[in-house]
MDTraj code that builds the backbone (N, CA, C; nanometers):
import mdtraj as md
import numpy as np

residues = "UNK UNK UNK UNK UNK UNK UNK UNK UNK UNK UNK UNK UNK UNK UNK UNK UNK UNK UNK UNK UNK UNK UNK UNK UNK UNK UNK UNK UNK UNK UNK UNK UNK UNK UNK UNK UNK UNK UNK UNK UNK UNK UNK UNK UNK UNK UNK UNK UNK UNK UNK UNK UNK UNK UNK UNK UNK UNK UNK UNK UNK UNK UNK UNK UNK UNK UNK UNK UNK UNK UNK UNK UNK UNK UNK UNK UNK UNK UNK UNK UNK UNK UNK UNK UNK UNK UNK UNK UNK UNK UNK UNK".split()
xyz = np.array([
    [-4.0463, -4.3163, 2.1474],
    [-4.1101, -4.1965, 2.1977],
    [-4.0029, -4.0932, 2.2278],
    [-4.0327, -3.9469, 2.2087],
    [-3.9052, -3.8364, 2.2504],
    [-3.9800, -3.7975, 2.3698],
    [-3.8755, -3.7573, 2.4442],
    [-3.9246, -3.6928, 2.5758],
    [-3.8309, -3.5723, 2.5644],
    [-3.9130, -3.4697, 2.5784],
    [-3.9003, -3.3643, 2.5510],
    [-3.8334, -3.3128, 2.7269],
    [-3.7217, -3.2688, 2.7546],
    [-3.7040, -3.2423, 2.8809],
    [-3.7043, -3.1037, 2.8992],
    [-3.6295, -2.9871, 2.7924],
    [-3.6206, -2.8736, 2.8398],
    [-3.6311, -2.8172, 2.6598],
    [-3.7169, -2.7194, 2.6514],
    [-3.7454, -2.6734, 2.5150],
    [-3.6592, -2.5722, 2.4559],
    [-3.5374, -2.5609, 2.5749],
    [-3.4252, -2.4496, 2.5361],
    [-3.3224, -2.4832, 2.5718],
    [-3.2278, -2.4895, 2.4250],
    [-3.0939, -2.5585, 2.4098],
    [-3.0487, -2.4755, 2.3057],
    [-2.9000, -2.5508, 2.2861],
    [-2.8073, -2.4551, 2.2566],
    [-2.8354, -2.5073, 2.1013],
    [-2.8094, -2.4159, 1.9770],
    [-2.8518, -2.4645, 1.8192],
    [-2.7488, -2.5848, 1.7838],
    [-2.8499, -2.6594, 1.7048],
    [-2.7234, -2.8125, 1.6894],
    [-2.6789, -2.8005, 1.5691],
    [-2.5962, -2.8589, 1.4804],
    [-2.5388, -2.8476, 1.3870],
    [-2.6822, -2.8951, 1.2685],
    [-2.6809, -2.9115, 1.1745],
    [-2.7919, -2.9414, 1.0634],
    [-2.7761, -3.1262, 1.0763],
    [-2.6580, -3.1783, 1.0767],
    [-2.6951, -3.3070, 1.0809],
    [-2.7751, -3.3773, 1.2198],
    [-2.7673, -3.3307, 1.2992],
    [-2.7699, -3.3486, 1.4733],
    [-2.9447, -3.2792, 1.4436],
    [-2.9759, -3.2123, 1.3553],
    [-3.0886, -3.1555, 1.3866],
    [-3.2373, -3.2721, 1.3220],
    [-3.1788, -3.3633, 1.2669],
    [-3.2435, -3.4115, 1.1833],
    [-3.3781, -3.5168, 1.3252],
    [-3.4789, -3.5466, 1.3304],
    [-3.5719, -3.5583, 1.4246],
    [-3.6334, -3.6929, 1.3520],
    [-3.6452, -3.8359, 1.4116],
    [-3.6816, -3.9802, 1.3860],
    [-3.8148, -3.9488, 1.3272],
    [-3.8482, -4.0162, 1.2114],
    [-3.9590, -3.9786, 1.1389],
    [-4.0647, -4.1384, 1.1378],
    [-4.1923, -4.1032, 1.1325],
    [-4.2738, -4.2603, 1.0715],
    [-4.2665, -4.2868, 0.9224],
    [-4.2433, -4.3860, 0.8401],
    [-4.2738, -4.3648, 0.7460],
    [-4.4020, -4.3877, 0.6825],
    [-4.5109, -4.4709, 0.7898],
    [-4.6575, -4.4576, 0.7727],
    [-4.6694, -4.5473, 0.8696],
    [-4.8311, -4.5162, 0.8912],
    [-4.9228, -4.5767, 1.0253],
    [-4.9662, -4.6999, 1.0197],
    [-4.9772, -4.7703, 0.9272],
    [-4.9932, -4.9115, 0.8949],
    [-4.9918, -4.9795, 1.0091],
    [-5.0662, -5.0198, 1.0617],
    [-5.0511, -5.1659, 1.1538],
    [-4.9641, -5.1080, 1.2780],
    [-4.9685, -4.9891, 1.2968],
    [-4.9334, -4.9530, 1.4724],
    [-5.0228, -4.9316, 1.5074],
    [-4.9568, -4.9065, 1.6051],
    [-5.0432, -4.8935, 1.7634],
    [-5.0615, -4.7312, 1.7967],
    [-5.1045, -4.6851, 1.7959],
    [-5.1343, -4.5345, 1.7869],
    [-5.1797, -4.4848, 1.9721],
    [-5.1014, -4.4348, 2.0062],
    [-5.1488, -4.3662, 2.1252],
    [-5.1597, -4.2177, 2.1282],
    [-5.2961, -4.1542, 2.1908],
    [-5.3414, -4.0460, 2.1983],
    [-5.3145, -3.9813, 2.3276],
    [-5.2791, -3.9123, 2.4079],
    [-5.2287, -3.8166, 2.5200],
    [-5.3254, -3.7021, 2.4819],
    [-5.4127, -3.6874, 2.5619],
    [-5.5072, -3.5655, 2.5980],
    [-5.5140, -3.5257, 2.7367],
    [-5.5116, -3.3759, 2.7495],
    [-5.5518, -3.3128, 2.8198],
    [-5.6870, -3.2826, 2.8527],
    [-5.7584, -3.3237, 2.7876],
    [-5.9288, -3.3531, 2.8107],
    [-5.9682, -3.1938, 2.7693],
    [-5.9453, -3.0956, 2.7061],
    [-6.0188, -2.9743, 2.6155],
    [-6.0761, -3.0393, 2.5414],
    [-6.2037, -2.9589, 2.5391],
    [-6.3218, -3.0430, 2.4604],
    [-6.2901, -2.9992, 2.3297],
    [-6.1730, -2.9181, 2.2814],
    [-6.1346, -2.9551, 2.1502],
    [-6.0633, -3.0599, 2.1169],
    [-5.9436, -3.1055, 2.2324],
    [-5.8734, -3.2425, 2.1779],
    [-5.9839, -3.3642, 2.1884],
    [-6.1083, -3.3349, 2.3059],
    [-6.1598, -3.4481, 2.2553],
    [-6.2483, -3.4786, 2.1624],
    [-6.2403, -3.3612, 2.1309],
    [-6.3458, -3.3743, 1.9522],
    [-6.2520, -3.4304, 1.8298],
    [-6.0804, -3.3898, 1.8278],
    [-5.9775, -3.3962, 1.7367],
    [-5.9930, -3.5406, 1.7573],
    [-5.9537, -3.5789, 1.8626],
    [-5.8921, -3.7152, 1.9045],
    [-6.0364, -3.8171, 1.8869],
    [-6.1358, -3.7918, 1.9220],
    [-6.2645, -3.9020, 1.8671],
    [-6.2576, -3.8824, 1.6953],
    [-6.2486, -3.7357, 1.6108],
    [-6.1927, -3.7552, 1.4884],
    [-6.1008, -3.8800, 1.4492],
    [-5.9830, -3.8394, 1.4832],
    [-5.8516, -3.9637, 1.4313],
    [-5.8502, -4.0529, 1.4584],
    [-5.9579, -4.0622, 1.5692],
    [-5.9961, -4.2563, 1.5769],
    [-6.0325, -4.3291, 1.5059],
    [-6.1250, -4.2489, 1.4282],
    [-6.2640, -4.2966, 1.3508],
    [-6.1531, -4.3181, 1.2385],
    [-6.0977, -4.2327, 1.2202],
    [-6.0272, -4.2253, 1.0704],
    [-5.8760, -4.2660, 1.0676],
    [-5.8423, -4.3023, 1.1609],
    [-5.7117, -4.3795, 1.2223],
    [-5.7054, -4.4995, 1.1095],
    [-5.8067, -4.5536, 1.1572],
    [-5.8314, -4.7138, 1.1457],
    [-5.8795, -4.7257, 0.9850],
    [-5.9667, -4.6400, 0.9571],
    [-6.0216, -4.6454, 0.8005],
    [-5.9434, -4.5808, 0.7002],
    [-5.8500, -4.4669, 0.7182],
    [-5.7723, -4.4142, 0.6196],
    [-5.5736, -4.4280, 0.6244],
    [-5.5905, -4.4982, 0.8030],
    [-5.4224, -4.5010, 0.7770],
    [-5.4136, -4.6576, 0.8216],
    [-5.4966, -4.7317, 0.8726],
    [-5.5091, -4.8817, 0.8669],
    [-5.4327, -4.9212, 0.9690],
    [-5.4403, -4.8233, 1.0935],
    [-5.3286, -4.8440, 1.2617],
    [-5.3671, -4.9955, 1.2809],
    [-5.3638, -5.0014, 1.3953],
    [-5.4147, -5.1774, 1.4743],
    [-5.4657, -5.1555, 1.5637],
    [-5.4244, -5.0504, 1.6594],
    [-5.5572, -4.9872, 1.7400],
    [-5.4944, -4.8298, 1.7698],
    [-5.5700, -4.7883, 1.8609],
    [-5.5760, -4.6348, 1.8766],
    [-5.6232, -4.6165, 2.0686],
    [-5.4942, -4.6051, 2.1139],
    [-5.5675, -4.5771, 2.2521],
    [-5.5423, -4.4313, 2.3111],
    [-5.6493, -4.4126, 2.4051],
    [-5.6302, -4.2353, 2.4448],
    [-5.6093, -4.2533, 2.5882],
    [-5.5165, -4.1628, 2.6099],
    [-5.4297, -4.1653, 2.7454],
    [-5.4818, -4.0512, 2.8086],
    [-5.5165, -4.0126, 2.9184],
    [-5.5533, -3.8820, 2.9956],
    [-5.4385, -3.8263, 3.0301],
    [-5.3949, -3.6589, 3.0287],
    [-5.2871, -3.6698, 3.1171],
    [-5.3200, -3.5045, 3.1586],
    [-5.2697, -3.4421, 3.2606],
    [-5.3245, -3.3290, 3.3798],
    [-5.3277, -3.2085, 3.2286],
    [-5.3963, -3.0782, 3.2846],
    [-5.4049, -2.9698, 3.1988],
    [-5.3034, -2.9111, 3.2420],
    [-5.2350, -2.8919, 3.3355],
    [-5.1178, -2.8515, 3.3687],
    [-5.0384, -2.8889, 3.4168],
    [-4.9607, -2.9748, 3.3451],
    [-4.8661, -3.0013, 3.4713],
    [-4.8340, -3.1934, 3.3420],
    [-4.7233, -3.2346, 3.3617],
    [-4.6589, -3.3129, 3.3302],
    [-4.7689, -3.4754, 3.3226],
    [-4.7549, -3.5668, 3.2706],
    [-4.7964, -3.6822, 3.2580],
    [-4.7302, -3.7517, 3.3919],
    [-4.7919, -3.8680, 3.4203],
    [-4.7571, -3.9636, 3.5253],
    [-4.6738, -4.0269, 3.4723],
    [-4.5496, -4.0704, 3.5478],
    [-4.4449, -4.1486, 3.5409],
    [-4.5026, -4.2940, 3.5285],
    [-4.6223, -4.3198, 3.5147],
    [-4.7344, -4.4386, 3.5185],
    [-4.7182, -4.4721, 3.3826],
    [-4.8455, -4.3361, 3.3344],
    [-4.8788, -4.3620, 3.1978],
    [-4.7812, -4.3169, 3.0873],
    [-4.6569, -4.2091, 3.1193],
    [-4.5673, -4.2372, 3.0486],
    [-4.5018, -4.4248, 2.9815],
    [-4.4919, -4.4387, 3.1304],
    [-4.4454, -4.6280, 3.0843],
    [-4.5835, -4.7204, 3.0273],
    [-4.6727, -4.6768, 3.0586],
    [-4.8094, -4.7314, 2.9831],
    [-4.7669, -4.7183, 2.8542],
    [-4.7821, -4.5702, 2.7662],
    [-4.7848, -4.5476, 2.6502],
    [-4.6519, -4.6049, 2.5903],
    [-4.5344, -4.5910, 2.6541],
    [-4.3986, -4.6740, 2.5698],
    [-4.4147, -4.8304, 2.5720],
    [-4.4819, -4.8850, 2.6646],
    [-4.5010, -5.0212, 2.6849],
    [-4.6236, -5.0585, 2.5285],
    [-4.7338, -4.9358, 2.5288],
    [-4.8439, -5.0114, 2.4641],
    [-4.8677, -4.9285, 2.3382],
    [-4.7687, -4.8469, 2.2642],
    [-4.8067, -4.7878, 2.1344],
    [-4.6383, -4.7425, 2.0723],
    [-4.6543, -4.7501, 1.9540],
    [-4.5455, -4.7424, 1.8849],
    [-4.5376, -4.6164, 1.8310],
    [-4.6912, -4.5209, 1.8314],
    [-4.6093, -4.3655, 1.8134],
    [-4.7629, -4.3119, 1.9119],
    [-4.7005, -4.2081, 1.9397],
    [-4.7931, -4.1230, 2.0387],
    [-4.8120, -3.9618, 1.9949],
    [-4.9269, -3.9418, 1.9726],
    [-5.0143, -3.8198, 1.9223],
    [-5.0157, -3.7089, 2.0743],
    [-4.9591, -3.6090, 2.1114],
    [-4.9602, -3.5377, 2.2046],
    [-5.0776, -3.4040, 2.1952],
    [-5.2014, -3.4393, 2.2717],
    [-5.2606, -3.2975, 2.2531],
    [-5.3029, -3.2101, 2.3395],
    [-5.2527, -3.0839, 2.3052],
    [-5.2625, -2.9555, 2.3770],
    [-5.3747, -2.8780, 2.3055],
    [-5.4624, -2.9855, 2.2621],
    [-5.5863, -2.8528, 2.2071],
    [-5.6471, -2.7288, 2.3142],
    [-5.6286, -2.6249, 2.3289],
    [-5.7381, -2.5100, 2.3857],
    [-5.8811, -2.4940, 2.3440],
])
top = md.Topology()
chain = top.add_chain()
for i, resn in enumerate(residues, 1):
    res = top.add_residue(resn, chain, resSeq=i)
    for name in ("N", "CA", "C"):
        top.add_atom(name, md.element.get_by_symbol(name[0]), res)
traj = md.Trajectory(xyz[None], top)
């Protein structure tokens, strides 16, 4: 998981810039982080459905976390403990 601490830094060189990639969803564990907008929870009941039938995860769980304001130091360690990539949504 990246934890994003401060979104303004100094420019990195091109190799340093390069960002850990999946190379497919196969048989993970998929965790969802919503802010509860009734658009992420329309997105996020989407990629469930189709999680499982078009990218073949192992499961798909959805995490609540505040509309403003940072995730719990809880369910942060929830989601690193119980999913191998995590979907972050800020739908409006």
């Amino acid at each position: 998981m990246i934890k994003i601490l401060n979104p303004v830094a100094t420019p990195r060189t091109e190799r340093e810039q390069r960002l850990p990639c999946v190379p497919g969803l196969q048989g993970l564990r998929i965790g969802i982080l919503s802010n509860r907008w009734k658009s992420m929870d329309r997105m996020a009941q989407r990629f469930t459905q189709r999680a499982k039938e078009t990218y073949f995860v192992s499961a798909v769980r959805m995490y609540d976390i505040p509309i403003n304001g940072p995730m719990t130091e809880a369910v942060e360690q929830r989601v690193i403990d119980d999913c191998d990539v995590a979907l972050v949504g800020l739908a409006n």
